[in-house]
C-alpha positions as CSV (number, residue, x, y, z in Angstrom):
1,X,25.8,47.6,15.3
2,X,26.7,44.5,17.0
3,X,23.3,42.9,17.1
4,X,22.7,43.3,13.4
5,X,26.2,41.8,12.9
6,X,24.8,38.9,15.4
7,X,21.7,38.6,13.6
8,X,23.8,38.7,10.1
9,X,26.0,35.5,11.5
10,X,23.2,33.6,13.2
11,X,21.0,33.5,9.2
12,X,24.6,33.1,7.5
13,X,24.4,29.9,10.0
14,X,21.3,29.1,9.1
15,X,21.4,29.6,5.3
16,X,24.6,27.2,5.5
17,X,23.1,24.6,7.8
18,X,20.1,24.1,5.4
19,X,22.6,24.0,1.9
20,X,24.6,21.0,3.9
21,X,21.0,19.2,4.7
22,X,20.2,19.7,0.9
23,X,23.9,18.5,0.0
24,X,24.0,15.6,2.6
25,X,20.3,14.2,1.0
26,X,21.2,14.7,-2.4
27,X,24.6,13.0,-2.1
28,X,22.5,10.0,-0.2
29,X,19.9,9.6,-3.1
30,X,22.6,9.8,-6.3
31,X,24.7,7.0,-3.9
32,X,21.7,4.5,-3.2
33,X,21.5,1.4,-5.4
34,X,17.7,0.7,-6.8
35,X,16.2,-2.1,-6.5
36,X,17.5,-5.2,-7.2
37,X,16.8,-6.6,-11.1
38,X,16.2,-10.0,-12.1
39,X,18.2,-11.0,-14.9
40,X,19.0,-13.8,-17.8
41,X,21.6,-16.2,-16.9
42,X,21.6,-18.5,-19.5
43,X,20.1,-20.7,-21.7
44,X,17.2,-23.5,-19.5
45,X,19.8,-26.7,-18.7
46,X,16.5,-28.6,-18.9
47,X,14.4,-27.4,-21.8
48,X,15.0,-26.1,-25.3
49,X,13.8,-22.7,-26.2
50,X,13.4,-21.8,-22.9
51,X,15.6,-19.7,-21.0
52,X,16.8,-19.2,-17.2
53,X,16.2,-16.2,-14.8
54,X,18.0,-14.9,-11.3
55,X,16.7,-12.6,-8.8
56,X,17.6,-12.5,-5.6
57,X,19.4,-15.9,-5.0
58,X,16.2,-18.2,-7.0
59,X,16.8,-19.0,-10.7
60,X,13.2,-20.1,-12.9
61,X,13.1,-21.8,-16.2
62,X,10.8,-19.8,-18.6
63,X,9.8,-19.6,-22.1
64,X,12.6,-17.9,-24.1
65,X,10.2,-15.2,-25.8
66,X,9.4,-13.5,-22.0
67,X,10.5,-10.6,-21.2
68,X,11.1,-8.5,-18.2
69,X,8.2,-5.9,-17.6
70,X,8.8,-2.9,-16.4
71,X,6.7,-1.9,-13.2
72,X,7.7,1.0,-11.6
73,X,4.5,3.1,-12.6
74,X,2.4,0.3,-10.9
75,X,0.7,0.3,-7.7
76,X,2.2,-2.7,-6.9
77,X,5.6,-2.9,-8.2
78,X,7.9,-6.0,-8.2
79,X,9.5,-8.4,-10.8
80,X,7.6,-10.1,-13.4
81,X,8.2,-11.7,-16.8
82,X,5.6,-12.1,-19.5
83,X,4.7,-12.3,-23.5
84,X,6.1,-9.4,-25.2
85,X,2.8,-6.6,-25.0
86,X,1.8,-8.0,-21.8
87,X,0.7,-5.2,-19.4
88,X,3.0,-4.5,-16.8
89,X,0.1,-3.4,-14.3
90,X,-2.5,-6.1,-14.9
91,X,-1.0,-9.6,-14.4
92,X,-2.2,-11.4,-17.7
93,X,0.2,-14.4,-17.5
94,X,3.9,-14.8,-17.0
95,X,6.2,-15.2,-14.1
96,X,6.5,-13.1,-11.0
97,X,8.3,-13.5,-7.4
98,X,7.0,-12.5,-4.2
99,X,8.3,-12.3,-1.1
100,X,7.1,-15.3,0.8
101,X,6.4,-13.4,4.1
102,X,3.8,-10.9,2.7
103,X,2.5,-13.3,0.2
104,X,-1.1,-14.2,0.8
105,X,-2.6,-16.6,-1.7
106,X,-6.5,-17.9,-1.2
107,X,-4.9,-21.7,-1.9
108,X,-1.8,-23.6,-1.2
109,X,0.9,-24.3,-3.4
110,X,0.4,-26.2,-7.2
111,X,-1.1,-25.5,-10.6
112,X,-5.0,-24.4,-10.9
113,X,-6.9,-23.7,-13.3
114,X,-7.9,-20.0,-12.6
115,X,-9.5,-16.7,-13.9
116,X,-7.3,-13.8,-15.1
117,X,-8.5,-10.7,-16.4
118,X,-11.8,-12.6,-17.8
119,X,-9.2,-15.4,-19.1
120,X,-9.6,-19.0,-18.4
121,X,-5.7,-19.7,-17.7
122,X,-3.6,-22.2,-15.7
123,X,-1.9,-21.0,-12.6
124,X,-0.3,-21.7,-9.1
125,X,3.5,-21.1,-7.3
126,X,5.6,-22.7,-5.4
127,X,8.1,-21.5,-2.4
128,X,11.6,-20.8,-3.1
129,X,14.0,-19.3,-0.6
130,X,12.1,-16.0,0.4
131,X,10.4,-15.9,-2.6
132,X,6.8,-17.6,-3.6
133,X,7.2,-17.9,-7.5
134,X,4.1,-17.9,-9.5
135,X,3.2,-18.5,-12.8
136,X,0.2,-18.3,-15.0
137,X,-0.4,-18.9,-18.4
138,X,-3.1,-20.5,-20.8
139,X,-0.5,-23.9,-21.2
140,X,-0.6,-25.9,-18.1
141,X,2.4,-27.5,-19.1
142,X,4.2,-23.9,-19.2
143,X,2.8,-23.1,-15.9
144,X,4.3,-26.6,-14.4
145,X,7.7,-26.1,-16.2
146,X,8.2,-22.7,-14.9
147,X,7.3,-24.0,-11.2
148,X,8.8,-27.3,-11.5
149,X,12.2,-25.2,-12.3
150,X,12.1,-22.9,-9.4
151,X,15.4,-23.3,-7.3
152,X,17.6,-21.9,-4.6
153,X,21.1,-20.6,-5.9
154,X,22.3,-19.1,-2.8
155,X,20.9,-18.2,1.0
C-alpha cells in the first residue's frame, strides 16, 4: 500500500512540476516586448512633403507617401519603408536600417546607380549610430535626401 501511495506522490510531483514549467514559459512569452518599431515623428524640418522617421535612436527624412512594411513573414526580417504596394520580402526601393556590425555591403558608403529586381535604380547608405541606413529608389535626388537626412537622436 505504501509504495503505490509513493508512486501516487512522486507523478502528482511530476504532473505539478511540468504545469509550473508550462506556466513559468507562458507567463515569459505574454511579458516579452517585440521588437522594436520604427515610427513617424513628424513632419521633415528640411523638406516639404516629406516626412521624418525614428528607430532605434536614428531619425531619416523620407518621402511622405512611404509607408512602413510589414516583414515578419520574411526570411530576413527588419525595418523598411517603401511606396505603398511595395513587397515587403523583395527590396524594390525605399528605406531600410541595418545594424552596422552584420552589415556587409560589396561598396563603401554613397549613392550608385544599381540593379534591383531587373530595375535600373539609384542606391547607397550611410552609417548612423549602429545602424547603416540605405536607400534606393529610381530618383537619385530621393536616394540623397533620404541619406543626406540620416542622424543620431540619442546613444
Amino acid at each position: 500500500m505504501q509504495a503505490v501511495t509513493a508512486s501516487r506522490v512522486i507523478r502528482t510531483l511530476a504532473v505539478g512540476a511540468v504545469c509550473a514549467a508550462v506556466i513559468a514559459v507562458l507567463l515569459i512569452w505574454s511579458g516579452r516586448t517585440s521588437e522594436p518599431q520604427s515610427e513617424v515623428v513628424g513632419d521633415s524640418p528640411s523638406r516639404a512633403g516629406w516626412k521624418t522617421i525614428a528607430y532605434q535612436g536614428v531619425q531619416i527624412d523620407i518621402p511622405s507617401a512611404w509607408e512602413r512594411l510589414d516583414m515578419s513573414d520574411c526570411e530576413f526580417q527588419g525595418e523598411r519603408w517603401a511606396q505603398p504596394g511595395s513587397s515587403a520580402c523583395d527590396f524594390d526601393g525605399g528605406a531600410a536600417f541595418y545594424e552596422s556590425s552584420t552589415a556587409d555591403f560589396a561598396t563603401g558608403p554613397g549613392v550608385r546607380r544599381t540593379t534591383e529586381n531587373g530595375t535600373a535604380t539609384w542606391g547607397g547608405y550611410v552609417y548612423a549610430g549602429h545602424f547603416a541606413v540605405y536607400a534606393s529608389d529610381g530618383h537619385r535626388p530621393v536616394v540623397q535626401g533620404v541619406l543626406a537626412s540620416a542622424r543620431v537622436t540619442e546613444e
